[in-house]
C-alpha positions, 0 to 999 in steps of 0.5 A: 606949950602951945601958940603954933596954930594960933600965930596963923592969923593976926586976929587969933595971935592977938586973942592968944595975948587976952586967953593966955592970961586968962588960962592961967588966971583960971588955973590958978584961981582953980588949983592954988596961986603957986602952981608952976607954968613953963612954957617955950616960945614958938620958934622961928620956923616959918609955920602953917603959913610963910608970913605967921605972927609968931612974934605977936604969940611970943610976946605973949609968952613972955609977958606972961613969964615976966609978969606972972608969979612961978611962971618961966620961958624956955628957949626953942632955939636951935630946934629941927622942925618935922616934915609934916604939915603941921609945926612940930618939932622932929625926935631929936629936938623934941629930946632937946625941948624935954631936957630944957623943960627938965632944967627949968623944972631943976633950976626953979622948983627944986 
């Protein structure tokens, strides 16, 4: 799960869009097409920046989900950002994203 800092700026949210395909296009071409991908949107907080492109990153994440096989969204709603400078989430809400990853995991892989 990524795409934070790459929302900072138009230019590097529209390069996620092309890279994130490409990472897993890689991947799979590496390891085998039915590997797993899951991954959560960056969440709405305002981030680095007051006016990010998160929703340009998010759009990537789930055309991505969408249209590739065994890959899945998450939802970062109702997450608690940590007061640092960078846009991470606090413990509580970290525990929350793990349990979601956990019934992604349960719900499509077992």
């Amino acid at each position: 799960m990524q795409g934070e800092f790459d929302s900072i700026s138009y230019e590097s949210s529209v390069v996620y869009k092309i890279k994130g395909k490409d990472l897993i296009e890689d991947i799979k071409n590496k390891f085998g097409k039915d590997v797993v991908f899951i991954d959560a949107k960056v969440t709405d907080w305002n981030l680095v920046l007051p006016s990010c492109y998160q929703y340009i990153v998010n759009e990537a994440k789930i055309n991505i989900s969408m249209n590739e096989k065994q890959s899945y969204m998450i939802s970062s709603v109702a997450l608690t950002k940590k007061k640092d400078t960078v846009s991470h989430c606090d413990a509580k809400s970290e525990f929350k994203l793990g349990k979601r990853f956990g019934e992604m995991i349960l719900q499509n892989c077992y």
